[in-house]
N, C-alpha and C positions, 0 to 999 in steps of 0.2 A: 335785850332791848327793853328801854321802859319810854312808856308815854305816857305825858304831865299836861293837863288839859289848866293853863294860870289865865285861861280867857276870861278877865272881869278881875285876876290878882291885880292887885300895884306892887311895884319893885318897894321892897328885892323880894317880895314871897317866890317868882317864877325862878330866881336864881338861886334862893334856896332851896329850893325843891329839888333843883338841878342837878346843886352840891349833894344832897343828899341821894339825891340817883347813885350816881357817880363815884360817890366814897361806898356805898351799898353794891359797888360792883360790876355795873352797866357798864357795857364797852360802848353802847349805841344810844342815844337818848333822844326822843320827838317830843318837842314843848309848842306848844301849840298858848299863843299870848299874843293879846293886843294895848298893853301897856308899852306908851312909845316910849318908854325907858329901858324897857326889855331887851331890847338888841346891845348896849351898852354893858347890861351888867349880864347877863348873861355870857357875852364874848369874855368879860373878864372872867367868870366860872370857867370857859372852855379853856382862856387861853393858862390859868394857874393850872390845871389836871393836865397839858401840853397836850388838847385835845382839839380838832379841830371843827368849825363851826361854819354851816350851811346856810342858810334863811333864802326858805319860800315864801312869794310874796302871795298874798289872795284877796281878793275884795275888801272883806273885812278884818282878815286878823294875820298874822306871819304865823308859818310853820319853822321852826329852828328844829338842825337836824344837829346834833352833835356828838363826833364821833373822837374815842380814844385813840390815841396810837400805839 
C-alpha cells in the first residue's frame, strides 16, 4: 500500500504520482487531494491500470482509495 499526501498539488501532479505508485507496484493506493480536478484525472489513472477507485468525502479535502484487481 502507498499513501500520496497531493493536498495543495494541482492536476495532473496527484495522478501522476498515482501512476507512478501503481507501475512501482502498489496493489492499494490512499491519495489524499483537494484539487477539484483530482477526482477526474485520477479515476482515469484507476480506471487505464483496470483498478478500481473509492473517494471519501471530508470537510476539507477527498481521500481516494484505489485499489488493483
Amino acid at each position: 500500500m502507498v499513501r500520496i499526501d497531493a493536498r495543495g498539488m494541482r492536476c495532473p501532479w496527484p495522478a501522476v504520482r498515482l501512476a507512478r505508485g501503481l507501475r512501482d507496484g502498489a496493489r492499494i493506493a490512499e491519495i489524499l487531494a483537494d484539487d477539484p480536478q483530482a477526482s477526474t484525472e485520477l479515476a482515469a489513472v484507476a480506471e487505464a491500470n483496470d483498478a478500481t477507485i473509492e473517494i471519501i468525502l471530508d470537510e476539507t479535502y477527498r481521500t481516494y482509495v484505489v485499489t488493483c484487481r
